[in-house]
Steps between C-alpha positions, in 0.01 A plus 500: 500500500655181541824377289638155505873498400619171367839351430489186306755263358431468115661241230597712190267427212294228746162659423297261680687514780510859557187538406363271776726676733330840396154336555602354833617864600174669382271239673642560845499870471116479413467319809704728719256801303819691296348750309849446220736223534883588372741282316844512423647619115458228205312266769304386195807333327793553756794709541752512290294358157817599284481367162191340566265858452657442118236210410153596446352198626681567844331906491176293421477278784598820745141651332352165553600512856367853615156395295462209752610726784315777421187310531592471863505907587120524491470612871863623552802714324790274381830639388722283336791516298531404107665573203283710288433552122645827358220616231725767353708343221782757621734329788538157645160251478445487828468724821623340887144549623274535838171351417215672678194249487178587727131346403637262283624810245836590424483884635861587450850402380765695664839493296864494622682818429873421630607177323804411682791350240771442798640221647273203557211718305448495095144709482554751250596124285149463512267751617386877350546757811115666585346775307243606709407539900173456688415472804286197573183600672330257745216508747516865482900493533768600317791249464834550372662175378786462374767181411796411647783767328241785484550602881902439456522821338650714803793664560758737314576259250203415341508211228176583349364843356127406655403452809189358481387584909604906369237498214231270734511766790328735242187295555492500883504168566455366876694181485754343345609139387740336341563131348784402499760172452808624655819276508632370852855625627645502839440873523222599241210450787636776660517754174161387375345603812702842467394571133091422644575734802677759224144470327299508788660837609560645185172496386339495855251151433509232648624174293370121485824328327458116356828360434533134323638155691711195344773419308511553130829281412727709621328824635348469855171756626519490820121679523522728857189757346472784736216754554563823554333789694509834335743616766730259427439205773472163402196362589567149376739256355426169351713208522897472363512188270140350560196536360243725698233657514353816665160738522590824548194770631538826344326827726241654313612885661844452347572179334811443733477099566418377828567137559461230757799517625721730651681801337868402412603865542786675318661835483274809329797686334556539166571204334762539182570194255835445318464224251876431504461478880522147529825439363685803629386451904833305581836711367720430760721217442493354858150455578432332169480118621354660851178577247508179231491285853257714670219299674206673319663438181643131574093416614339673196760308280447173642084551473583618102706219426229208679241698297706490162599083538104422598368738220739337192445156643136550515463715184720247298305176592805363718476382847862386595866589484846413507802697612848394512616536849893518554487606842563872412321782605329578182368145442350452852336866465358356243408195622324608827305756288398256214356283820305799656355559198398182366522287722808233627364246368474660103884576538777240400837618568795295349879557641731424259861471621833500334840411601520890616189489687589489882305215748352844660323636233371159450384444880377876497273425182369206677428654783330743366282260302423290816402908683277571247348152482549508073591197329898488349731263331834498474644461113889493504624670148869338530436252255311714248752743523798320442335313185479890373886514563579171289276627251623806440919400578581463146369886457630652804791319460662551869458794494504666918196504673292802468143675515393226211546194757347711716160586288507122389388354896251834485337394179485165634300556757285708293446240246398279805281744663297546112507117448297395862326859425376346135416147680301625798341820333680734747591818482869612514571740806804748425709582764751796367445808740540847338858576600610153299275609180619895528880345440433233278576233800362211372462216214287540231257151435681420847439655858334824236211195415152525616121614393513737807701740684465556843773678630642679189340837618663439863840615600733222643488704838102504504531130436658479848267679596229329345638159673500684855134616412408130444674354823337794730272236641685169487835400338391362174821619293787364699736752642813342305378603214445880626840510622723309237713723214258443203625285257408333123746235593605404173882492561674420750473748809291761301344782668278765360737754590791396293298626173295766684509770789358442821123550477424770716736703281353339151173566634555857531691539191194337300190677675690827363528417203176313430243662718640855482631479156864652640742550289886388591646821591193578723559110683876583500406866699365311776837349612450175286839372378518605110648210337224252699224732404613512132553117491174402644293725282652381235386144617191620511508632131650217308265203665200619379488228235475265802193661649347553151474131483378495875136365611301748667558643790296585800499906526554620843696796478443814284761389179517137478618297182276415247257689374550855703860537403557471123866550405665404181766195506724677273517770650845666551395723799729410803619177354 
């Protein structure tokens, strides 16, 4: 038997897109003579639908779409993913469903037992858990499919009570597969392909794994599906971050898939999955930034954040941006990225100096304009912000200089940034990186502006890193601005570090508290001073009214802000 695995990027709720994508993916497996073509979960209507599976006329057109490509499966077996009707007036409306279509019939709808309901995931909002497993039976072969969460269900600490694979095995199936749209970051490749191999030789079957591609706002799917032999090599991976494609031939003696290519061979031993293994692989203090900056991640991050700037440009209707470039790290990150990804000329960058700007960061925007070959202009805010000042001296009443001055030349050059944004139908690049929105470090309706986030899910040291990434080949970012002291330079002589600590040691402080969900006294026990761990937590706590009025962010990492970390702005706890 012959399976084609696909990985597609779909347009939430863009039937007629998706659906032609579907089509396009059947007709060339017909012509490469699959016997079942695979698709990723919610294909039909794209993943994640949210609020959207709440109107009936949005359920309707998913129907309307697996009509049309059900009339397509006449010669082969298509599995799809769809939401699904829940006839039992018990539980949620709908079911999270696999759609098994062969000669033009619907022959099976597999539901979704585990409903994940953490971080970026809100299924159990929406969908009823299964009540029932089969076993899908095909050209005299019995498959196992399952979605996404159903094979995550390993390990001492379970989250579920049912494992669907447990109660499947009871019908001897011979292969398994599972649809999936798993969210990109910079180390989840690595545990989905554990949890399949868990599977694989837990249940000794071999796996076919279809895992979704594109940005959904601010969730990336990075796609990599793997196939599995049953003793736990893999046979196959598709493409990180692209679309792909892929016929795998499955041995009639045993099912085990034998492909084209060569064998990508891994160890046989027993494979054991921790779900909390992702965040707990780095606990000692020192080698923290060693692993944010590692190369693998740095790469994969870089390929998630191109993919999530094309996707919400492309998925929005928008073709062009504009950054504001003040020759600082963050900005030209930003910059060179926004370029790669949509091209130099669709990105306007606009430098905006003050009287506490320096004439480098000026030159070192420039220059980084004329490297990247983008178009810039130079709009001094001296005037503008002094006419603020007038305005507001019979309030302020000499009063000393403080953060307000300060936020007043920010918010200008936000308000300058929205206005040639509004003219030009642009689209606002931010430019805050994650260690500036964990502390609050930044202007709201000022440098905090934007209808995008690239770096807010990126650690001031990755952003370094980032920029070193971006110059391996030829010096686009120039090296003044890798090497000067970081700076907003809105007084005079400001650094970063008169508000902050050194970012190496923020970095580490905020990754434990973050991504491992450490408490204080467990930062404090790994030789972090007290009073700095206290203070920056507390940071941490009382700005999340600042990131609650945000835009969204690009997720990277396995807790970013937004929607996968949902704190409450009152809250007293560490403030």
């Amino acid at each position: 038997m012959k399976v084609a695995l696909v990985q597609q990027n779909y347009h939430i709720g863009n039937f007629e897109s998706n659906t032609a994508k579907i089509l396009e993916g059947i007709r060339r497996a017909k012509q490469e003579n699959a016997d079942l073509i695979v698709f990723s979960e919610l294909a039909v209507c794209g993943y994640p639908p949210r609020d959207f599976l709440e109107f009936e006329d949005f359920i309707l057109q998913c129907y309307h779409a697996i009509d049309i490509i059900r009339e397509q499966t006449d010669t082969i077996g298509v599995i799809v993913g769809s939401p699904a009707r829940n006839p039992n007036p018990q539980g949620k409306d709908l079911f999270n469903g696999a759609w098994f279509l062969h000669e033009k019939r619907v022959k099976s709808v597999i539901h979704k037992t585990c409903l994940p309901n953490y971080d970026v995931f809100d299924e159990y909002r929406y969908f009823e858990p299964a009540y029932d497993w089969n076993v899908i039976n095909f050209k005299g072969k019995k498959i196992a499919l399952t979605i996404c969460e159903d094979i995550w269900n390993l390990g001492d600490n379970l989250m579920y009570r049912i494992c669907p694979m447990d109660i499947l095995m009871k019908q001897e199936p011979e292969l398994m597969i599972n649809i999936s749209a798993s969210p990109f970051d910079y180390d989840h490749d690595e545990d989905r392909k554990e949890v399949v191999r868990a599977n694989v030789l837990k249940y000794k079957l071999p796996m076919l794994y279809c895992n979704a591609i594109g940005s959904q706002t601010e969730i990336v799917f990075d796609g990599g599906s793997v196939v599995y032999d049953a003793e736990g090599n893999l046979v196959r991976q598709l493409k990180l971050f692209e679309e792909d494609f892929a016929v795998i031939e499955l041995c009639d003696s045993d099912l085990n898939p034998k492909d084209s290519r060569a064998s990508i061979s891994e160890p046989k031993e027993a494979a054991v999955f921790d779900r909390e293994m992702r965040v707990s692989k780095i606990s000692d203090p020192e080698k923290i930034i060693d692993y944010l900056v590692a190369e693998k991640n740095i790469r994969e991050i870089h390929d998630a954040l191109i993919l999530g700037i094309r996707d919400y440009f492309y998925k929005m209707g928008f073709s062009q941006a504009i950054v504001g470039s003040s020759g600082g790290i963050d900005s030209a990150v930003t910059l060179a990225l926004a370029c790669e990804a949509l091209g130099k000329e669709n990105v306007r960058a606009i430098l905006m100096p003050s009287q506490y700007s320096t004439g480098h960061s000026v030159h070192d925007a420039e220059q980084l304009s004329k490297n990247l070959g983008n178009p810039y202009d130079i709009v001094p805010i001296h005037d503008v912000y002094e006419s603020y000042l007038r305005a507001l001296g019979p309030i302020f009443k000499g009063l000393p200089f403080n953060v307000a001055e300060e936020n007043i030349q920010s918010r200008t050059r936000g308000n300058l940034l929205m206005a040639i944004a509004n003219k030009f139908g642009y689209i606002l690049l931010n430019t805050s990186n994650k260690s500036e929105l964990s502390t609050g470090y930044g202007t709201l309706y000022g440098d905090m502006a934007g209808g995008l986030s690239v770096l807010g899910d990126v650690y001031k040291m990755q952003v370094y890193a980032l920029a070193k990434f971006i110059n391996e080949k030829t010096e686009l970012i120039p090296a003044n601005i890798l090497s000067k002291a970081p700076s907003a330079e809105l007084r005079p002589d400001q650094k970063d570090s008169d508000s902050l600590p050194e970012y190496p040691i923020l970095d580490k402080i905020l990754y434990q508290y973050i991504e491992r969900r450490l408490g204080p006294k467990e930062i404090i026990a790994m030789g972090i001073d007290e009073s700095l761990v206290r203070r920056i937590l507390r940071l941490v706590n009382t700005n999340e009214y600042k990131r609650n009025q945000f835009c969204p962010i690009i997720r990277v990492s396995c807790k970013a802000f937004g929607v996968g970390r949902r704190v409450p702005i009152v809250g007293k706890y560490l403030s």
